[in-house]
C-alpha positions as CSV (number, residue, x, y, z in Angstrom):
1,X,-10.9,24.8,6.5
2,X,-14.0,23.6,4.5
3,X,-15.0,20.7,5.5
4,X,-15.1,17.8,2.3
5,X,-17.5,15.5,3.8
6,X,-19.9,16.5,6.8
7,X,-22.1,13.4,7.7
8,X,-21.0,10.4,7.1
9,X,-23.0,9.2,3.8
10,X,-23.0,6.0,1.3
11,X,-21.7,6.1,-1.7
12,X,-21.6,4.3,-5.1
13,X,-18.5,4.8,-7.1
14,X,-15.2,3.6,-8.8
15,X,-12.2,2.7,-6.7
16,X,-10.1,5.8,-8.3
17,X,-13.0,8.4,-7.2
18,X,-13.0,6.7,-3.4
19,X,-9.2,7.6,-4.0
20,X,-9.1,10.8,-4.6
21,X,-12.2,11.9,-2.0
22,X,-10.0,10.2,0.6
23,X,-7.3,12.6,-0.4
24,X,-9.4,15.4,0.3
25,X,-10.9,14.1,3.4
26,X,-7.3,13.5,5.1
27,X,-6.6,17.0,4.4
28,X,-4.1,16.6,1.2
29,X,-3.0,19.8,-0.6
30,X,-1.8,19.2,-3.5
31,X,-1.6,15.8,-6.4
32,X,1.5,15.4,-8.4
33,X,1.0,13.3,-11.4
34,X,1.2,12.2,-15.0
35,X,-1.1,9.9,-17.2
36,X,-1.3,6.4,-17.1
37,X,-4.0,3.7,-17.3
38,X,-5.9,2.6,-14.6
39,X,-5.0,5.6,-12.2
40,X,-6.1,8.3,-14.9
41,X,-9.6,9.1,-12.8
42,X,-7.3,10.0,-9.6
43,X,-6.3,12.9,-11.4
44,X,-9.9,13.9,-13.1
45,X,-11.5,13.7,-10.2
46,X,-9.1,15.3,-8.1
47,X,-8.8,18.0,-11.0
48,X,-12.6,18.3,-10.7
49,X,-12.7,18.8,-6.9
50,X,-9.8,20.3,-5.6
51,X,-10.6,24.1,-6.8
52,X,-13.7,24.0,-5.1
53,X,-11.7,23.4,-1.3
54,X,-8.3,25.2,-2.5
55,X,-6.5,22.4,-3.2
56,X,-3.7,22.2,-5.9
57,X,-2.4,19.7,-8.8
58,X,0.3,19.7,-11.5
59,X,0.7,17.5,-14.3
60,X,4.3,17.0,-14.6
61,X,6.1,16.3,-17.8
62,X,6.4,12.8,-16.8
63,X,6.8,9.9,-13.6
64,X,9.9,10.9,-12.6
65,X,9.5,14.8,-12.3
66,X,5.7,13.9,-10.4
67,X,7.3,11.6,-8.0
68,X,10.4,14.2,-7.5
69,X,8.0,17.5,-7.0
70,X,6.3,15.4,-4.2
71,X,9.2,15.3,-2.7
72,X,9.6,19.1,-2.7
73,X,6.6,19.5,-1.7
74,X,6.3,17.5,1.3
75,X,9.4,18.9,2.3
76,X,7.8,22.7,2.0
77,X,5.0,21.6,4.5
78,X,2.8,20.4,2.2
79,X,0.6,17.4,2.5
80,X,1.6,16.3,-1.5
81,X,0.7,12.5,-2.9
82,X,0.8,11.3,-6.3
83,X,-0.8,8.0,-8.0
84,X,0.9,5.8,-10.7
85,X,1.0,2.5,-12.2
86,X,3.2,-0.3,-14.0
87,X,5.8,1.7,-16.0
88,X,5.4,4.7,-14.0
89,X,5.6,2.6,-10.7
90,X,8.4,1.7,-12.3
91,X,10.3,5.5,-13.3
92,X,9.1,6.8,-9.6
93,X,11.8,4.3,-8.1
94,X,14.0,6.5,-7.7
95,X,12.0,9.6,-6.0
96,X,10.7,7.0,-4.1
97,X,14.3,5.7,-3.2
98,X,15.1,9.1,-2.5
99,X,11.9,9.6,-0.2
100,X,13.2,6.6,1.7
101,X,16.5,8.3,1.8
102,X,15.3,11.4,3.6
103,X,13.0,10.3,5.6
104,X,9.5,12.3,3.6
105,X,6.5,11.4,3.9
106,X,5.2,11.1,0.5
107,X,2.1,9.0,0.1
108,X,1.7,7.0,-3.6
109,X,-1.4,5.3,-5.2
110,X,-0.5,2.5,-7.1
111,X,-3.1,0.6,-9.1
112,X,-1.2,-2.4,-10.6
113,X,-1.4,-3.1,-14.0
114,X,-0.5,-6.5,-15.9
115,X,3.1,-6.2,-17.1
116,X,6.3,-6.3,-17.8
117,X,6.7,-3.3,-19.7
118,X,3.4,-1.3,-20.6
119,X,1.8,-5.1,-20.8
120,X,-2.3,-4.4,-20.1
121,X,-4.0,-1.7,-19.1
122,X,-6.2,-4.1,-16.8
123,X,-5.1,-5.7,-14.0
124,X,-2.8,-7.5,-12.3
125,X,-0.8,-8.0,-9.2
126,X,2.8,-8.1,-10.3
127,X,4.0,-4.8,-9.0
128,X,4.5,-6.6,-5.2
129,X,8.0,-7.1,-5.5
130,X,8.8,-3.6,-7.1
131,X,6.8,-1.5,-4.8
132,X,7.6,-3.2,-1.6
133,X,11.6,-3.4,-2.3
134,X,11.8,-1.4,-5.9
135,X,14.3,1.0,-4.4
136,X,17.9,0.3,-4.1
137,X,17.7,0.6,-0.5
138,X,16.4,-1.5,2.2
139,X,12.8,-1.2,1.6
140,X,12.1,1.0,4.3
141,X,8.6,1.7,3.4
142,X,5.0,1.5,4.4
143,X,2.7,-0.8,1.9
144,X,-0.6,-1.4,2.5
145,X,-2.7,-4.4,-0.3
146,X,-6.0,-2.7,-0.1
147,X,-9.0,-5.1,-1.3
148,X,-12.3,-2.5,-1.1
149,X,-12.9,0.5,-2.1
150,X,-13.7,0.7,1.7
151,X,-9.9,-0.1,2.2
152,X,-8.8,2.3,-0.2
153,X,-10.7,5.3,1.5
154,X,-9.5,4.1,4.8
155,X,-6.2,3.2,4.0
156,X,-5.1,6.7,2.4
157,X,-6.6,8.3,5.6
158,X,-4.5,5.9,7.5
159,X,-1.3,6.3,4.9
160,X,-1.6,9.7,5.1
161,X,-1.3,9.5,9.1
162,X,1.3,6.7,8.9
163,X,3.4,9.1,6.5
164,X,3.5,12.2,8.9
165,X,3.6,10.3,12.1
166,X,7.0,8.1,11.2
167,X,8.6,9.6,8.4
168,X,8.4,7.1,6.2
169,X,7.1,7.0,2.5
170,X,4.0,5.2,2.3
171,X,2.1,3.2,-1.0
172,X,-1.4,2.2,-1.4
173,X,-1.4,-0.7,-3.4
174,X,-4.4,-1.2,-5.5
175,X,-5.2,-2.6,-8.9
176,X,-7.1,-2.2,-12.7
177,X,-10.9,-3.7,-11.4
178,X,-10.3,-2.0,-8.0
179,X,-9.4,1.6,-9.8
180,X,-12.6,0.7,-12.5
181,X,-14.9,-0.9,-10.9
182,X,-18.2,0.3,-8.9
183,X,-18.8,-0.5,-5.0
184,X,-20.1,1.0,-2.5
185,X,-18.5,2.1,0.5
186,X,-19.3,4.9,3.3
187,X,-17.6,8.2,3.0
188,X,-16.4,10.1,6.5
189,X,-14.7,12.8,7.8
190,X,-11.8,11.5,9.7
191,X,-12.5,14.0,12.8
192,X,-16.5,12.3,13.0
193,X,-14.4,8.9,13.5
194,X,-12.3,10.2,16.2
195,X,-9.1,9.9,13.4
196,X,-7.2,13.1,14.2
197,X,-4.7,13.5,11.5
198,X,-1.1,14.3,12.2
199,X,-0.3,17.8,10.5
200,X,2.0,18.4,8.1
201,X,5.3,20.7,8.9
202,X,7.8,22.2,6.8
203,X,11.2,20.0,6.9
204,X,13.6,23.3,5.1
205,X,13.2,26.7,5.2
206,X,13.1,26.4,9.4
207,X,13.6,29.6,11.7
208,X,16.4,30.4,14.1
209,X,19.6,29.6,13.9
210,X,21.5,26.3,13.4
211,X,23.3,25.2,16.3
212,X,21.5,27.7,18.3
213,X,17.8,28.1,18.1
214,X,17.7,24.3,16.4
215,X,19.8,21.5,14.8
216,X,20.5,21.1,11.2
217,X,17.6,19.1,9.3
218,X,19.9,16.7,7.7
219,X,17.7,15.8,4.4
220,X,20.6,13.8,3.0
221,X,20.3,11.1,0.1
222,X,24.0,11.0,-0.2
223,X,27.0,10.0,1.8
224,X,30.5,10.3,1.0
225,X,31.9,8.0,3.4
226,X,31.0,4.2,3.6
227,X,31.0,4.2,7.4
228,X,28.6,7.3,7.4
229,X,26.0,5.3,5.5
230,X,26.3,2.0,7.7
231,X,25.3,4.3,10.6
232,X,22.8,6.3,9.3
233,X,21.2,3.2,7.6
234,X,21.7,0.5,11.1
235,X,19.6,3.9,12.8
236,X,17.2,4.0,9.9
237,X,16.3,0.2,10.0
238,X,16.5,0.2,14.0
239,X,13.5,2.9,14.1
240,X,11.9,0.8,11.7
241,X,11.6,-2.3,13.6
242,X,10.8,-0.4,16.1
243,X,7.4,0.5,14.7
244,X,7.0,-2.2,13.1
245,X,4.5,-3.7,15.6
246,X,2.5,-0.4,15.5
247,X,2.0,-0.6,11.3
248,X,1.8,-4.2,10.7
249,X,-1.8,-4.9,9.9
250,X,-3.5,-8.6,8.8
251,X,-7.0,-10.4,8.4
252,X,-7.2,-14.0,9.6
253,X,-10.3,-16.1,9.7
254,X,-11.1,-19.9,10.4
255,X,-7.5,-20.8,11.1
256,X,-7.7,-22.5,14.3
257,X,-8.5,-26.0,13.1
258,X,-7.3,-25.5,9.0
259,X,-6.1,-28.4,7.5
260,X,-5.5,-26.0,4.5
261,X,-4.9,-21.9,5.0
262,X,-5.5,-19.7,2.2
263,X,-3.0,-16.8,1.9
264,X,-4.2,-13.9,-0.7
265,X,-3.6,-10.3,-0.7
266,X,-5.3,-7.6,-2.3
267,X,-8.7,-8.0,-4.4
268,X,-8.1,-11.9,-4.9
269,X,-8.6,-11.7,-1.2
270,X,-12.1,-11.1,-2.1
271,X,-12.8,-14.2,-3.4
272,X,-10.6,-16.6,-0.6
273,X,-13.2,-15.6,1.7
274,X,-15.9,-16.7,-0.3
275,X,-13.7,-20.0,-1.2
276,X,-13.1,-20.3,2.6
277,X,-17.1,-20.3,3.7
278,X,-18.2,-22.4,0.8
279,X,-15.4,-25.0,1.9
280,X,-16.5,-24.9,5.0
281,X,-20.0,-25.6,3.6
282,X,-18.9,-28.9,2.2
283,X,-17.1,-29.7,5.1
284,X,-13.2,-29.0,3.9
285,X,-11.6,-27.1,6.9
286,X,-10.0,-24.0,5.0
287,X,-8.5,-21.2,7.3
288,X,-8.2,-17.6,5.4
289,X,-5.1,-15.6,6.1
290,X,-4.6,-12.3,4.6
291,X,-1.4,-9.7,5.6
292,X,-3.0,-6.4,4.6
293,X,0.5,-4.5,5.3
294,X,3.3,-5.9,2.6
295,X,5.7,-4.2,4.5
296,X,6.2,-4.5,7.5
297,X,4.6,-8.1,6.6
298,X,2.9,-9.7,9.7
299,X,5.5,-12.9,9.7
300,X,4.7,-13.4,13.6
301,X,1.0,-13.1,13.1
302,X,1.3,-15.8,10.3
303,X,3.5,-17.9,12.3
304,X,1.5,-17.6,14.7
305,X,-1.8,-18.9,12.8
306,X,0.4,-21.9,11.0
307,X,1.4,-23.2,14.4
308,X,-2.3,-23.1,15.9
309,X,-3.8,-25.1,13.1
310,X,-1.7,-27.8,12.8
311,X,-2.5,-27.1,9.3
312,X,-0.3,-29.7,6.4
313,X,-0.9,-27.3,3.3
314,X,-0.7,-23.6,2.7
315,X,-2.1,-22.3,-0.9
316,X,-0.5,-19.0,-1.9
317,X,-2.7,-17.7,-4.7
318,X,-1.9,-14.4,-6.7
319,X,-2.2,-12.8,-10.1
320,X,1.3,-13.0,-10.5
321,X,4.0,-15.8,-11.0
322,X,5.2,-16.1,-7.2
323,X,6.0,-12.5,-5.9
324,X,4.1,-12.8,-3.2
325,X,4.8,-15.8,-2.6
326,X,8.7,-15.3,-2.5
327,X,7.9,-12.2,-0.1
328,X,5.9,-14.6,2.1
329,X,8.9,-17.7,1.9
330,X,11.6,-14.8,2.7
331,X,9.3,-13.6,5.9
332,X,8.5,-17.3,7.6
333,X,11.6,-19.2,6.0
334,X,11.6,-21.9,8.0
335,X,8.6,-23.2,8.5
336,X,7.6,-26.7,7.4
337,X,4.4,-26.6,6.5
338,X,3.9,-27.7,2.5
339,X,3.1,-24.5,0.3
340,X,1.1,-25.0,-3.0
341,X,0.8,-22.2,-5.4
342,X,-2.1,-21.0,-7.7
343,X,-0.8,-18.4,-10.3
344,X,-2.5,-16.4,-12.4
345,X,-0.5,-13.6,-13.6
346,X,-2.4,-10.6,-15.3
347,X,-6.1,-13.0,-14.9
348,X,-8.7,-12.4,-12.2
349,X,-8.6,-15.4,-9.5
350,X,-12.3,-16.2,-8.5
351,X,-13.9,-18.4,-6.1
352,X,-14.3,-21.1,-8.4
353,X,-10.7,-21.2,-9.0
354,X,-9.3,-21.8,-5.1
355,X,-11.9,-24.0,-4.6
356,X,-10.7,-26.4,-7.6
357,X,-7.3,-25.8,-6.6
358,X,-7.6,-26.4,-2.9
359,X,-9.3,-30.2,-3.7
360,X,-7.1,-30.7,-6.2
361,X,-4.4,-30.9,-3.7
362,X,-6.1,-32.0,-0.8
């Protein structure tokens, strides 16, 4: 196979272009997609690149039919992802309910937009709650909060692993300034960092004979019986847990002698570090806490970091009106320290911002 990128090399570009080159550095075959603003660019510069390295794409006739044909083709063997956002987050529910269902590894780009309905074409971060537990399920998916373009070249090499390693459907949750924006970031090929990605593998069309070269594949999203689902669903969320220690993945700075802890995700996590140092500079002792995967969310890691600081106040700060911060109360329910919110729903949060808050309620 050609190889997409030889040395590793620095680049300057959007979020959406790091995207899709990370696509075609983890090996992906073929995007499934349909318009919508800010994820547009995955598909032009996917569309631009992939004939060059024999890759494929199809523009569906909308969300729904993209997020279904991933699932057909992942389950022919191919290493298929789409990218959506806001409304068409919101229509892929149910492939991606179905993904969860049968156990494909179908990898999704989501770069938030502000909502509800078609709301901005900007920013925000109010698709939390729908694309960690959108489905109808149990939310038995992989979500990684990506705040570089760094992160989101690393992360889809990663999701792409993750995907084909546990069977799981896995999202890549960016935003509007992350897809538009320009930073740089340093381009590899996995194989140069010692990354060696998991193959894909056809899940139907199998040889042999069932019951005796091979069992049946079971690709079901339907029971008929309420007992068969309790089964297949306690087996399901038992193997999840079980790799749950494996996936979960967090950032945590300064937190050993907090009086207050920051707790961000995504880009806004961006400017709590810089809030963090320059409260530190004026002698405020702010810890920085960041859970980079959604789900599984690192509740023990955070637990962990509240009970070492001795810390009084927590500030939860998102571009949203508390989704994160119900995901966050659901995963450490319990604990006692006091939680103060900053939200900003479809606005940037900047430095300025945490540092106001966090003296205002100090």
């Amino acid at each position: 196979m050609q190889k997409v990128i030889g040395e590793s090399k620095k680049s300057f570009m959007t979020g959406n272009e790091a995207a899709a080159w990370a696509c075609l550095a983890a090996g992906a075959d073929i995007m499934f997609g349909y318009p919508i603003t800010p994820q547009n660019e995955i598909m032009h510069y996917w569309t631009r690149m992939a004939p060059k390295y024999g890759k494929g794409f199809l523009q569906t006739e909308d969300e729904l039919s993209a997020g279904f044909t991933v699932c057909g083709g992942v389950q022919s063997g191919k290493k298929a992802f789409t990218a959506t956002a806001g409304p068409g987050n919101v229509l892929m529910q149910e492939p991606f309910g179905m993904a969860e269902a049968m156990r494909l590894p179908l990898l999704a780009i989501i770069q938030q937009r502000g909502g509800p309905s078609s709301g901005t074409v900007v920013y925000s971060q109010q698709e939390v709650a729908l694309t960690t537990y959108g489905g109808n399920g149990e939310g038995h998916r992989i979500v990684y909060s990506t705040s570089t373009h760094q992160e989101i070249f690393d992360y889809i090499i990663k999701g792409f692993n993750s995907a084909w390693k546990y069977r799981f459907p896995v999202f890549i949750l960016g935003d509007g300034y992350q897809a538009k924006m320009r930073e740089p970031l340093e381009m590899y090929d996995p194989e140069s960092r010692g990354i060696e990605m998991v193959k894909s593998y056809p899940l139907i069309g199998l040889g042999g004979k069932i019951g005796q070269d091979r069992g049946p594949s079971h690709l079901c999203n339907i029971y008929s019986l309420e007992e068969e689902l309790y089964e297949v669903i306690t087996k399901v969320q038992a193997e999840y847990e079980a790799i749950m220690p494996q996936i979960t993945e967090y950032e945590e700075k300064q937190c050993d002698d907090a009086d207050i802890i920051l707790l961000t995700h995504g880009v806004v996590s961006r400017a709590a570090d810089d809030a963090m140092k320059a409260l530190r500079a004026q002698g405020i002792k702010a810890g920085y806490f960041r859970p980079i995967t959604l789900r599984p969310f690192p509740q023990k890691e955070l637990r962990a970091a509240i009970a070492k600081s001795g810390a009084k106040k927590m500030l939860i700060a998102e571009s949203a009106i508390g989704q994160f911060d119900r995901l966050v109360k659901q995963e450490i329910y319990g604990e006692t320290i006091k939680i103060e919110n900053l939200f900003m729903p479809g606005v940037g949060i900047i430095e300025s911002d945490l540092i106001d808050k966090v003296k205002s309620v100090l």
